[in-house]
FIKOL-41297 format. One record per residue (C-alpha): z, x, y; residue in three letters; residue number from 1. Coordinates in steps of 0.001 Angstrom, whole numbers, padded with zeros to 6 digits. Example, Ala and Ser with C-alpha at 12.3 -4.5 7.8 and 13.67 -1.06 7.14 Angstrom:
<atom w="007800" u="012300" v="-004500" res="ALA" n="1"/>
<atom w="007140" u="013670" v="-001060" res="SER" n="2"/>
END
This chain:
<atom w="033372" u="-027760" v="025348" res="UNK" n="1"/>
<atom w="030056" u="-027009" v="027251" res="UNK" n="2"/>
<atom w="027523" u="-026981" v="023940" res="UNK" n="3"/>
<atom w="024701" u="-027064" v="026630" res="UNK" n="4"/>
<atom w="025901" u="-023888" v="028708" res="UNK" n="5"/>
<atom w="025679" u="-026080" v="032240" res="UNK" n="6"/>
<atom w="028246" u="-023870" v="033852" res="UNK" n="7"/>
<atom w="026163" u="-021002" v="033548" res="UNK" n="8"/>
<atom w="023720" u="-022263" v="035495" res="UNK" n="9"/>
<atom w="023471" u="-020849" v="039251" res="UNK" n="10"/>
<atom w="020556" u="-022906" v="040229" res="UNK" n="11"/>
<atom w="019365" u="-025631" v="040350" res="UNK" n="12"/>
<atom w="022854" u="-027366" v="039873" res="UNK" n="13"/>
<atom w="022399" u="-030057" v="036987" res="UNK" n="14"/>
<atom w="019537" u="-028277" v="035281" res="UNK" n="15"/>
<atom w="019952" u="-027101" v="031921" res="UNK" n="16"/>
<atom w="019339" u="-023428" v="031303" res="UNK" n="17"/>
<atom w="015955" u="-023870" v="029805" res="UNK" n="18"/>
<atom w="014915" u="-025283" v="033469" res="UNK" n="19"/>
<atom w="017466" u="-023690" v="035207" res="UNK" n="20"/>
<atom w="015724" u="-020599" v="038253" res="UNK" n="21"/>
<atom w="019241" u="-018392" v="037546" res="UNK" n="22"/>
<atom w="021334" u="-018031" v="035042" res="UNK" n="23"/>
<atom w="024846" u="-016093" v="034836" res="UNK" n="24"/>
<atom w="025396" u="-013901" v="031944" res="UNK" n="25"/>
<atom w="028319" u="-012400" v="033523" res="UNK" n="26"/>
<atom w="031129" u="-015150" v="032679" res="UNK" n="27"/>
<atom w="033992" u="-014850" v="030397" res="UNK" n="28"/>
<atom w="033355" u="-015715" v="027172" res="UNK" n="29"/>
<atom w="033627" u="-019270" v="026164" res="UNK" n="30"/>
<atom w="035499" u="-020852" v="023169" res="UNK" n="31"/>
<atom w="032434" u="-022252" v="022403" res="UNK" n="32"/>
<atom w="030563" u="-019081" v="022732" res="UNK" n="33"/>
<atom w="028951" u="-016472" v="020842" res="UNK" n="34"/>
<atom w="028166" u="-013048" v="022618" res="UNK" n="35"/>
<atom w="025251" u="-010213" v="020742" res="UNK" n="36"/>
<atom w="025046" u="-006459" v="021872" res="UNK" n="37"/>
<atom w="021029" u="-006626" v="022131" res="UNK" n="38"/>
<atom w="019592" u="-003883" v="020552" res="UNK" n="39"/>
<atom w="015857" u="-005233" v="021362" res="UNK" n="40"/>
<atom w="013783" u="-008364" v="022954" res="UNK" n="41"/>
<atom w="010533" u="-009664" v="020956" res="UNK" n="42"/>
<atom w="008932" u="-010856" v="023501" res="UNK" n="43"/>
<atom w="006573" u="-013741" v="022628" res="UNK" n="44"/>
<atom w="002703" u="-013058" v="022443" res="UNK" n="45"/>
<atom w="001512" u="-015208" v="025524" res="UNK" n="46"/>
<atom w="004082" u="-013732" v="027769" res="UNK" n="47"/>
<atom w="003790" u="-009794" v="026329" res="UNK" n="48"/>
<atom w="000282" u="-010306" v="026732" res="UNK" n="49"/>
<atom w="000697" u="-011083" v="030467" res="UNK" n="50"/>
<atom w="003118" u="-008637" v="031161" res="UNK" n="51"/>
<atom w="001006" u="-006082" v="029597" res="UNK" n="52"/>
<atom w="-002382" u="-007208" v="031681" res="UNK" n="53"/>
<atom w="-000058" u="-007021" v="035224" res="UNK" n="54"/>
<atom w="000989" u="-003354" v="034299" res="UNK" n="55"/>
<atom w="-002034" u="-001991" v="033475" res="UNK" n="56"/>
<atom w="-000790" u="-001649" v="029769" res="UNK" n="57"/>
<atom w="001594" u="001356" v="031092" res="UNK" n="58"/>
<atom w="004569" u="001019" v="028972" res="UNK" n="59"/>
<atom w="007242" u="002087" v="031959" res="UNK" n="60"/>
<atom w="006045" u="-000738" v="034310" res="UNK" n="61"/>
<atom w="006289" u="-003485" v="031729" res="UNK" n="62"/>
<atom w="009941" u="-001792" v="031386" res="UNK" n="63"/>
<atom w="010454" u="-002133" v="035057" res="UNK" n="64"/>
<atom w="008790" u="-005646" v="034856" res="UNK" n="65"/>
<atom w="011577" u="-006653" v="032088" res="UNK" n="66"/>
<atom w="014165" u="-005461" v="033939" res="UNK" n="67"/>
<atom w="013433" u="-006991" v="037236" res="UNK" n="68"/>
<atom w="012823" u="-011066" v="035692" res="UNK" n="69"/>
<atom w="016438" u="-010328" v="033825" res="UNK" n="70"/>
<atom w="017683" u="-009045" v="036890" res="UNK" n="71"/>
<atom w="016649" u="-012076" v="038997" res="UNK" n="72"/>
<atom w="017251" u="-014692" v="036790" res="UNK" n="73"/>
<atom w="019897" u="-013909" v="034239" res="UNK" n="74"/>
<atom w="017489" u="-014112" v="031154" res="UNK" n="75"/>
<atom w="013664" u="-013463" v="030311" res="UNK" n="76"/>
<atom w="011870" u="-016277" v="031801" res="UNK" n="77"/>
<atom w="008355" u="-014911" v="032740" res="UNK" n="78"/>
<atom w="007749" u="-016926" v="035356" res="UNK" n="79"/>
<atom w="004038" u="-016827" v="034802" res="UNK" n="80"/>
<atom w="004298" u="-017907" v="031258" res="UNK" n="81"/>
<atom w="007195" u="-019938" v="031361" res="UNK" n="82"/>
<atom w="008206" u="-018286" v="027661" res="UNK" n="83"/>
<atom w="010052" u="-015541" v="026573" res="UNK" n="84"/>
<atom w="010923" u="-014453" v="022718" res="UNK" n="85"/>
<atom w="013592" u="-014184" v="020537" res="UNK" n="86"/>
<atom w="016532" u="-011125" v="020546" res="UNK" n="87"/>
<atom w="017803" u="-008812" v="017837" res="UNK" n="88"/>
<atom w="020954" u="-007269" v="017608" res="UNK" n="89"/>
<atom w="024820" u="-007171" v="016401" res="UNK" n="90"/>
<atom w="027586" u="-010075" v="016652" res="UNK" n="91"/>
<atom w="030133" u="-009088" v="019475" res="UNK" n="92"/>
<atom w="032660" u="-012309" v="019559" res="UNK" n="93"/>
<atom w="032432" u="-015740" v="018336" res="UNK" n="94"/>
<atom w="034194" u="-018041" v="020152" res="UNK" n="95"/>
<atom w="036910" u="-020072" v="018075" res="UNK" n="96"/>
<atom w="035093" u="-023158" v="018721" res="UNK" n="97"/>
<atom w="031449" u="-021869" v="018114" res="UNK" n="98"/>
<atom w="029991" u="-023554" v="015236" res="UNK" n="99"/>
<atom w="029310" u="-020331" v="013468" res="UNK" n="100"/>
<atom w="033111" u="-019083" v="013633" res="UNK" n="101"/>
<atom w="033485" u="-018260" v="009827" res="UNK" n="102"/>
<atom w="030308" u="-017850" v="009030" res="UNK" n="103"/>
<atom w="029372" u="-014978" v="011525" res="UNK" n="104"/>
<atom w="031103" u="-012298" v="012144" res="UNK" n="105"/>
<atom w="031742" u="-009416" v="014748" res="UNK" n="106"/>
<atom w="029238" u="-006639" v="013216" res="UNK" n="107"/>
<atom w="026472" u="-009043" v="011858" res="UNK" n="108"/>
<atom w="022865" u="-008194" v="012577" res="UNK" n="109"/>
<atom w="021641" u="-011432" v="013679" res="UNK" n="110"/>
<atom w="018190" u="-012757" v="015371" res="UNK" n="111"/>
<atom w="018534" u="-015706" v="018226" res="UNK" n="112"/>
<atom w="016510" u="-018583" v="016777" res="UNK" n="113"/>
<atom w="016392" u="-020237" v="020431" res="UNK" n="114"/>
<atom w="014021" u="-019039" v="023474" res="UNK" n="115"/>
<atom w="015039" u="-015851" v="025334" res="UNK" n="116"/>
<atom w="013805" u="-018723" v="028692" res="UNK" n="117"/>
<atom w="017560" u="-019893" v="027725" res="UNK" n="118"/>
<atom w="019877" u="-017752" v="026915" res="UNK" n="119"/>
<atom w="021651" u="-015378" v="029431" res="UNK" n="120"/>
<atom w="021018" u="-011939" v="028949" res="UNK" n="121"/>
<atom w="022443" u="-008937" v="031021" res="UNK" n="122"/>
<atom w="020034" u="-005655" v="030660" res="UNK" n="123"/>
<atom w="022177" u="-002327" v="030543" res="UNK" n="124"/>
<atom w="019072" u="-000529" v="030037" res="UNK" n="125"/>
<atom w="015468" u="-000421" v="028469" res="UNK" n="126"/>
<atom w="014935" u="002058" v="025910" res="UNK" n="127"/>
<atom w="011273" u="001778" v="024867" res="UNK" n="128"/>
<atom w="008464" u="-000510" v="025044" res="UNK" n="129"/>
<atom w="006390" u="-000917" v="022167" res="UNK" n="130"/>
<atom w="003063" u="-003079" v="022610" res="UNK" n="131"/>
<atom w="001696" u="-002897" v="018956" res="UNK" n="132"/>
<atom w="004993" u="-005067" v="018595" res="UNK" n="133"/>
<atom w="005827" u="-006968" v="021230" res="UNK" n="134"/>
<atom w="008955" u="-005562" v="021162" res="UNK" n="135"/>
<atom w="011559" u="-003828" v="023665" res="UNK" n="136"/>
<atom w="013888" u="-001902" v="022814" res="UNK" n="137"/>
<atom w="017292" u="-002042" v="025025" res="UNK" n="138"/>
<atom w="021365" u="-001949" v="025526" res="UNK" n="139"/>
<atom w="022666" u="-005294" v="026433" res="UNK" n="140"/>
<atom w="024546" u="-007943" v="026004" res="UNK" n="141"/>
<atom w="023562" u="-012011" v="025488" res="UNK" n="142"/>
<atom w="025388" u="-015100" v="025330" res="UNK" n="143"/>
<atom w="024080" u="-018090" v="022633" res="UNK" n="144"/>
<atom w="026126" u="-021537" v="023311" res="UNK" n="145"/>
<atom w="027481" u="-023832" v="020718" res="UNK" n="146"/>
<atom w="023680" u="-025666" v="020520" res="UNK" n="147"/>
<atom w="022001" u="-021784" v="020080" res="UNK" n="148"/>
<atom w="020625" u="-020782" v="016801" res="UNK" n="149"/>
<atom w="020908" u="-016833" v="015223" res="UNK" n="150"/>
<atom w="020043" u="-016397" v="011802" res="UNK" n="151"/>
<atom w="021399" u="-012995" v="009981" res="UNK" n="152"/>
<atom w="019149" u="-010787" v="009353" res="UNK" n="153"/>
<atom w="018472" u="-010830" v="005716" res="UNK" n="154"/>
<atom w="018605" u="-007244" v="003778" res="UNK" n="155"/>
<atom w="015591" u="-007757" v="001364" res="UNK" n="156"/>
<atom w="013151" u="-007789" v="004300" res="UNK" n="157"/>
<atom w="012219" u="-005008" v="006673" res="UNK" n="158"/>
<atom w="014451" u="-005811" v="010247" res="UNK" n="159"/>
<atom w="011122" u="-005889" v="012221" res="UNK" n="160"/>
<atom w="009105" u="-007965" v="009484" res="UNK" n="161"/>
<atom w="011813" u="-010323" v="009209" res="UNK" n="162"/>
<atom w="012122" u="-010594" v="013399" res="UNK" n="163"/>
<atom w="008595" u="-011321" v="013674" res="UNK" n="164"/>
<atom w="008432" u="-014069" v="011522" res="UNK" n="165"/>
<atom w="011146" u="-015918" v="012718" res="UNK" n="166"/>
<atom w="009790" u="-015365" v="015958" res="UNK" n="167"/>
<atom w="008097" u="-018250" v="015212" res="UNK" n="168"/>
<atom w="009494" u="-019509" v="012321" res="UNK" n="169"/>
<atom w="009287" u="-022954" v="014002" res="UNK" n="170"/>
<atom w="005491" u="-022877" v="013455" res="UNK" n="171"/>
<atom w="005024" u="-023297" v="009313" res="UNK" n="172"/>
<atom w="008248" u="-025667" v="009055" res="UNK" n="173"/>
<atom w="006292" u="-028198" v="011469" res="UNK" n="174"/>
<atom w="002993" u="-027713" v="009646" res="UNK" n="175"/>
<atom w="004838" u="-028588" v="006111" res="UNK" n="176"/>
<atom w="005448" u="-031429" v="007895" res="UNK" n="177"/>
<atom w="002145" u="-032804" v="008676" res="UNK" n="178"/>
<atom w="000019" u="-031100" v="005875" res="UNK" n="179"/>
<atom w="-001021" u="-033208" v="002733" res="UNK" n="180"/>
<atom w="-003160" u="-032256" v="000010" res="UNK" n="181"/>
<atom w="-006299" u="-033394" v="000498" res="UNK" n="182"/>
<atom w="-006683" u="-032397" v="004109" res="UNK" n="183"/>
<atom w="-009205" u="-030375" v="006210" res="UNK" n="184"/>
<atom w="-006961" u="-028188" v="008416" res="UNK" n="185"/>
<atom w="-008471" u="-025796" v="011393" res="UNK" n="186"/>
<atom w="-005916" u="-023018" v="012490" res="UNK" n="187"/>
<atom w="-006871" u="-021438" v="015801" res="UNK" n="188"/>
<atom w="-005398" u="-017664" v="016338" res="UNK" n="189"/>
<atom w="-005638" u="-015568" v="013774" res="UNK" n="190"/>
<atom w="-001909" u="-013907" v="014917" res="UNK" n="191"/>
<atom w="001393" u="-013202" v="012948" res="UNK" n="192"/>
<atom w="002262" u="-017440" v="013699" res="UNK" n="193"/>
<atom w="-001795" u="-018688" v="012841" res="UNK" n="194"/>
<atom w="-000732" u="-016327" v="009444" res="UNK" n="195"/>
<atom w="002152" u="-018004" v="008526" res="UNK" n="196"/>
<atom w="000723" u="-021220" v="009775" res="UNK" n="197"/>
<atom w="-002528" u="-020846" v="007355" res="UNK" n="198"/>
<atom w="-000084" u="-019615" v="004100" res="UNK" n="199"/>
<atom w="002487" u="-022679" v="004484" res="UNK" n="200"/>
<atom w="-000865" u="-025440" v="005164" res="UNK" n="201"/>
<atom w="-002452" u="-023777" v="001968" res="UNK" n="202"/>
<atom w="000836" u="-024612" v="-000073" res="UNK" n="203"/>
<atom w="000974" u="-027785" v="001295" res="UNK" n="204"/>
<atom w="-002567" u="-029032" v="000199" res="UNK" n="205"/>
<atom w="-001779" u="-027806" v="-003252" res="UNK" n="206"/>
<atom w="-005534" u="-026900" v="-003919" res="UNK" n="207"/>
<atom w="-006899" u="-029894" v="-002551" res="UNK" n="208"/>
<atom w="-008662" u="-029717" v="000721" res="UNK" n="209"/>
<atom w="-009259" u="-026721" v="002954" res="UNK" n="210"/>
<atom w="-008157" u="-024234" v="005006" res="UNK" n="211"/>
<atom w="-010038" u="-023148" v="008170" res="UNK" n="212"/>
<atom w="-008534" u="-019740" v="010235" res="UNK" n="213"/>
<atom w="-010466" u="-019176" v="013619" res="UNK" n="214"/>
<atom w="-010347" u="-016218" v="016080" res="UNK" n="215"/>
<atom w="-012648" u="-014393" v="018338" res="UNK" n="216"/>
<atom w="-011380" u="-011339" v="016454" res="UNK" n="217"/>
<atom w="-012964" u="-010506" v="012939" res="UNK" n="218"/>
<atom w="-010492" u="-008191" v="012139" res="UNK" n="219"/>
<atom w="-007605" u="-010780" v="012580" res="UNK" n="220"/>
<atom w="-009672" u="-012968" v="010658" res="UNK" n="221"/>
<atom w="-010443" u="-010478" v="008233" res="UNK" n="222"/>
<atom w="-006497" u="-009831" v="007954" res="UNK" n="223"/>
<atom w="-005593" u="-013572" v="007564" res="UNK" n="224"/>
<atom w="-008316" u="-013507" v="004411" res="UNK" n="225"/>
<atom w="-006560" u="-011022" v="002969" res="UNK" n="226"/>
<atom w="-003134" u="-012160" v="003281" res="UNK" n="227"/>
<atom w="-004937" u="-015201" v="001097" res="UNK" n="228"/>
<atom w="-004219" u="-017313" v="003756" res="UNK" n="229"/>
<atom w="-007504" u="-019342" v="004536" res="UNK" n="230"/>
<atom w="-010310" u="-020401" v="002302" res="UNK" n="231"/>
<atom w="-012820" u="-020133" v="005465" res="UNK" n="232"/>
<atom w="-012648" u="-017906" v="008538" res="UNK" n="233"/>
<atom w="-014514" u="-018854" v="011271" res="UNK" n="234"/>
<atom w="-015265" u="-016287" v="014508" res="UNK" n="235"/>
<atom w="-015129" u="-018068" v="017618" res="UNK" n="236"/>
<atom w="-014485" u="-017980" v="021097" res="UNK" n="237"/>
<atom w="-011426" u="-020827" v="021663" res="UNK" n="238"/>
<atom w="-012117" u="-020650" v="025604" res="UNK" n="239"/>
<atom w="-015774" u="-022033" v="024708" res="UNK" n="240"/>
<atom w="-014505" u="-025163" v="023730" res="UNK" n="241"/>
<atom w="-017947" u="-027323" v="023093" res="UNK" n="242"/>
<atom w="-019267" u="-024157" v="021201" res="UNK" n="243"/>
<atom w="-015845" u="-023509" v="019279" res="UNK" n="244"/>
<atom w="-016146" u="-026752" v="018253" res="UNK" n="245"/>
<atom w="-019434" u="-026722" v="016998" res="UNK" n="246"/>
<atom w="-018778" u="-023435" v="015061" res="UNK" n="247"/>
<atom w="-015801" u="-025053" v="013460" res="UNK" n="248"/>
<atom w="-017179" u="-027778" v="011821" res="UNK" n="249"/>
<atom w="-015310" u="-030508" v="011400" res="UNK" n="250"/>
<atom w="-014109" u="-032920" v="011614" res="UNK" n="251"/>
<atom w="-010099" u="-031647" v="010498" res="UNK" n="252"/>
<atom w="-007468" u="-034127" v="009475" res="UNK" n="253"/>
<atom w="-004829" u="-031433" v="011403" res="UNK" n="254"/>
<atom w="-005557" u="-028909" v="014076" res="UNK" n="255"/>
<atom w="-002865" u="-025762" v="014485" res="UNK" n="256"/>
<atom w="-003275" u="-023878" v="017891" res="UNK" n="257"/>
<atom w="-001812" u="-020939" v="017817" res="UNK" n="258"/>
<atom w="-003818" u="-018604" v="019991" res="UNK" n="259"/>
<atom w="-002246" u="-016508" v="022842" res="UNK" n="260"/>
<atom w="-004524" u="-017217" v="025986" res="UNK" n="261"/>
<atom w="-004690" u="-019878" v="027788" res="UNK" n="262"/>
<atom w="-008187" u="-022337" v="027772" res="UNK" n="263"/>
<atom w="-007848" u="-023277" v="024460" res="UNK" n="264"/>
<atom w="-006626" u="-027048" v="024357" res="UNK" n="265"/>
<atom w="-009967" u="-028453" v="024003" res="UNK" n="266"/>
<atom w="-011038" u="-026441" v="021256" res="UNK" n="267"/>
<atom w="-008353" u="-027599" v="019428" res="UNK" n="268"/>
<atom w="-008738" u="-031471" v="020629" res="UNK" n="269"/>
<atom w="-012908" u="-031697" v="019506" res="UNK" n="270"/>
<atom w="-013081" u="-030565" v="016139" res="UNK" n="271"/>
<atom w="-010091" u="-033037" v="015264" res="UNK" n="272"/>
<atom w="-010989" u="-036464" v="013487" res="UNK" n="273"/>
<atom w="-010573" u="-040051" v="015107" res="UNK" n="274"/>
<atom w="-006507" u="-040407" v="014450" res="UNK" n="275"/>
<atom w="-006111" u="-036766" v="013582" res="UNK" n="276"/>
<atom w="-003296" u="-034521" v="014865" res="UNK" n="277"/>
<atom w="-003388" u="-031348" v="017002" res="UNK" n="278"/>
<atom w="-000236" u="-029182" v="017028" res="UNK" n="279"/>
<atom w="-000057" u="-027041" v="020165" res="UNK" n="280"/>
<atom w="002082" u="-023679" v="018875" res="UNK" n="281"/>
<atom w="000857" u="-021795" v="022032" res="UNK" n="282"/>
<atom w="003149" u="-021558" v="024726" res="UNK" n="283"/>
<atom w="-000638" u="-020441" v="026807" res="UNK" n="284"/>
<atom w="-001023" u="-024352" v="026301" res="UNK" n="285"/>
<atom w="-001126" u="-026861" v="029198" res="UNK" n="286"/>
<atom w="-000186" u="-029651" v="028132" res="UNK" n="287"/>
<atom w="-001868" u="-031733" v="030951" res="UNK" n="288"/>
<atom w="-005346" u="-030344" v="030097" res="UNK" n="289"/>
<atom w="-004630" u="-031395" v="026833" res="UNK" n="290"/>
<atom w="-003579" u="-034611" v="027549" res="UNK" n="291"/>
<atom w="-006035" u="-035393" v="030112" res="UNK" n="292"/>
<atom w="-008763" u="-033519" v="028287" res="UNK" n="293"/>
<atom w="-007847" u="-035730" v="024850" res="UNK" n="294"/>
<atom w="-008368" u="-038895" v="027236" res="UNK" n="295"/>
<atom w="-011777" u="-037766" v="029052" res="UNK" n="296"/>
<atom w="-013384" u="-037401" v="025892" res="UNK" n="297"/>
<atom w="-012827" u="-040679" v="024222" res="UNK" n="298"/>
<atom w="-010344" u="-038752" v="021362" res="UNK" n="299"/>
<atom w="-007657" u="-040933" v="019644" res="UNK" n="300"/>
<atom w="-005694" u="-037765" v="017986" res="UNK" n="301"/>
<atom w="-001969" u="-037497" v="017711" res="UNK" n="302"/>
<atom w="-001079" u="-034515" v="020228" res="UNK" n="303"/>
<atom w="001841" u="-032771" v="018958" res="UNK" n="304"/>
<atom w="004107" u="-029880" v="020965" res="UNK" n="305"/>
<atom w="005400" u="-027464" v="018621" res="UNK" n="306"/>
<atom w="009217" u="-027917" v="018613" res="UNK" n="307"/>
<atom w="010785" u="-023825" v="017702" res="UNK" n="308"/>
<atom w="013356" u="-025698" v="015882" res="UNK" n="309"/>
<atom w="012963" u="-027727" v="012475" res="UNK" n="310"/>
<atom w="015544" u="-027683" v="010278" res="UNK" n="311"/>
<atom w="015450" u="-024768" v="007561" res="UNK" n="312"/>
<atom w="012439" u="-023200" v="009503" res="UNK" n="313"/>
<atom w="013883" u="-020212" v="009224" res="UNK" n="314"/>
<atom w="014478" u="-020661" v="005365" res="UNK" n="315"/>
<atom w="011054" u="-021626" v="005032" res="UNK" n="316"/>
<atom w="009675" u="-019019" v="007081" res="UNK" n="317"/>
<atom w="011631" u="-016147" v="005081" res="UNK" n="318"/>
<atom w="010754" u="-018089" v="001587" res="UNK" n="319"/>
<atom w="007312" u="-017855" v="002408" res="UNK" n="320"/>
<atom w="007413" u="-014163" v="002680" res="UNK" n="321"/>
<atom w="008818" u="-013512" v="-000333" res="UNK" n="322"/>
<atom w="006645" u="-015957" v="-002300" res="UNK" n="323"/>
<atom w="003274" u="-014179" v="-001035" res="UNK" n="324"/>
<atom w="003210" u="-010377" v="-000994" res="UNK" n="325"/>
<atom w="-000167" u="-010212" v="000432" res="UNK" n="326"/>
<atom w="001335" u="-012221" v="003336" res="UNK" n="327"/>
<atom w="004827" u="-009862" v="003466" res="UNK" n="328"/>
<atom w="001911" u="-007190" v="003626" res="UNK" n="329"/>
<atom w="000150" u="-008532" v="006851" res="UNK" n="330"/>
<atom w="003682" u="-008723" v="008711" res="UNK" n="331"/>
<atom w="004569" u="-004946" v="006987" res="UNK" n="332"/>
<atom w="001122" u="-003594" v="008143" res="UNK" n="333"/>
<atom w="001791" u="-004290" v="011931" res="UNK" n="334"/>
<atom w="005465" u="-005054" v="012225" res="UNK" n="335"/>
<atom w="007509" u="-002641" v="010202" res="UNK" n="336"/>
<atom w="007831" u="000666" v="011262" res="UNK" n="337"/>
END
C-alpha cells in the first residue's frame, strides 16, 4: 500500500506529491489506485487568473501554458501560484484495494475533491479554453491515490454548476464550523467560493447577526445580493488594506477571505475583533504577511488556513444548492452552459 503516492514522486525523493517538483503519471496502476479519463481541468481562480494575465488573455497560449507545467511536472502545479483546481471526468479502473472499490465504478462521472498541485495527470491534448469558466477542456488521463477524494457527479445539478461548487466545496463546510448566530461576519471576494461562503454563514447565524460581502466589483456584489446571500455589500478595494478596513466597519467576530489577488491579508486581519478569527480561502494568500502583518499591528485574532477538505463538504456544498435557488441561479448564470 502507498495511500500517499511516494513512489510517484521523481523529485525531490521523500517529498510528498503536494511538494514534490515532478511527478510520474506514467506508472502502472496501483492496487491502491484509481485512474479518470479527464475530460476537463477547473483550474482554480488565483492560478487561471495568472495564467490568463501571462498570455495576454489569448485562449491558445494559456493552452500551450497548460500543457507545458503538465508536461514538466506530471500535474498542474502553477508554479507562480502554487495551486491548481479540481478535474472532471469518467472512472477508468479502481484498484482492488482503493477505498472506493464498490462504490465507484468504471464509467462514473466523477470530480477529484483533492488539488490538481497533487495528483498526476498526463495531457493527451487540450481541446478548448474557456475563461468565463475557468475551465479547460482536454483528453487525458489522472491518477487519485487511496488518500484522494472524487465525488460523483450528481444528476439533479448541471455538470458545470455542480464542478464549480465543489471546486471549493471546502470553503462553506469550514465556515459552518466557525459561524454562530449572533455574529458579525465580513466575506471578502464576492466570487463563486465568497457566494457559497456568504449563503452557508447566513444559515449559520440563523437571523441573528450579520452578513457583510465585500468586493471592488459592484456587479459581483450586486450578484451575491441577489443570490440572498449578504445582508450588506460593501465596495472596496482589498489591496487598500487601512481604507478596506475603514469601509468595512467593524469590528467582525469572523473574517472569510476569499478574493483571487494577492495583497489582501491585511484587509482581512483589521476589520477583525480582539480574539476574532480570519479564514484565509485564497490560495493568492501569503501566509507570512499574514502572520507577520497580524503581529505588527498589535491583533490577537485566530488565523485560520482554509483546509479543501472537511468532512461532508461536498454534501454540504451540494445541499446548499439545492436549498437556495437564487444561489443555484448565481452558479447557473456563469457556470452552466
Amino acid at each position: 500500500m502507498d495511500p500517499y503516492g511516494l513512489r510517484r514522486v521523481v523529485s525531490p525523493r521523500g517529498a510528498l506529491p503536494q511538494a514534490a517538483a515532478v511527478l510520474d503519471p506514467r506508472l502502472p496502476l496501483g492496487e491502491d489506485e484509481l485512474s479518470i479519463d479527464v475530460e476537463a481541468l477547473n483550474v482554480d481562480a488565483a492560478s487561471f487568473r495568472q495564467l490568463e494575465a501571462a498570455a495576454g488573455g489569448d485562449p491558445a497560449r494559456i493552452a500551450a501554458a497548460v500543457e507545458a507545467i503538465v508536461r514538466e511536472r506530471g500535474k498542474l502545479h502553477n508554479p507562480v501560484t502554487g495551486s491548481g483546481g479540481v478535474l472532471v471526468g469518467r472512472v477508468r479502473e479502481v484498484g482492488p484495494r482503493h477505498p472506493a472499490a464498490g462504490a465507484l465504478a468504471p464509467g462514473d462521472r466523477v470530480a477529484t475533491l483533492v488539488s490538481l498541485t497533487l495528483t498526476p495527470l498526463l495531457l493527451e491534448s487540450v481541446r478548448a479554453v474557456l475563461p468565463a469558466l475557468e475551465r479547460v477542456e482536454c483528453r487525458g488521463t489522472a491518477v487519485l491515490f487511496a488518500t484522494g477524494l472524487a465525488a460523483r457527479l450528481p444528476g439533479d445539478l448541471p455538470e458545470q454548476v455542480a464542478l464549480s461548487a465543489l471546486d471549493v466545496c471546502g470553503a462553506p463546510a469550514l465556515v459552518a464550523r466557525h459561524a454562530r448566530p449572533g455574529m458579525r461576519v465580513l466575506v471578502i471576494g464576492a466570487g463563486k467560493s465568497g457566494a457559497l461562503v456568504c449563503a452557508q454563514a447566513r444559515e449559520s447565524l440563523g437571523g441573528r447577526g450579520e452578513v457583510v460581502a465585500a468586493d471592488r466589483s459592484a456587479a459581483a456584489l450586486e450578484a451575491v445580493a441577489r443570490a440572498g446571500g449578504c445582508d450588506r455589500a460593501v465596495r472596496l478595494d482589498a489591496t487598500d488594506a487601512a481604507a478596506a478596513a475603514a469601509a468595512a466597519g467593524g469590528p467582525y467576530d469572523l473574517v472569510v477571505n476569499c478574493a483571487s489577488v494577492p495583497g489582501t491579508e491585511m484587509a482581512s486581519i483589521l476589520p477583525v475583533r480582539p480574539g476574532g478569527t480570519v479564514i484565509f480561502f485564497s490560495m493568492a494568500t501569503s501566509f507570512t504577511a499574514a502572520a507577520l502583518g497580524a503581529e505588527g499591528v498589535g491583533r490577537d485574532a485566530l488565523l485560520v488556513v482554509g483546509n479543501g477538505y472537511v468532512p461532508g463538504h461536498a454534501e454540504l456544498t451540494l445541499d446548499l444548492l439545492r436549498r437556495r435557488p437564487a444561489l443555484r441561479a448565481f452558479f447557473e448564470e456563469r457556470h452552466a452552459r
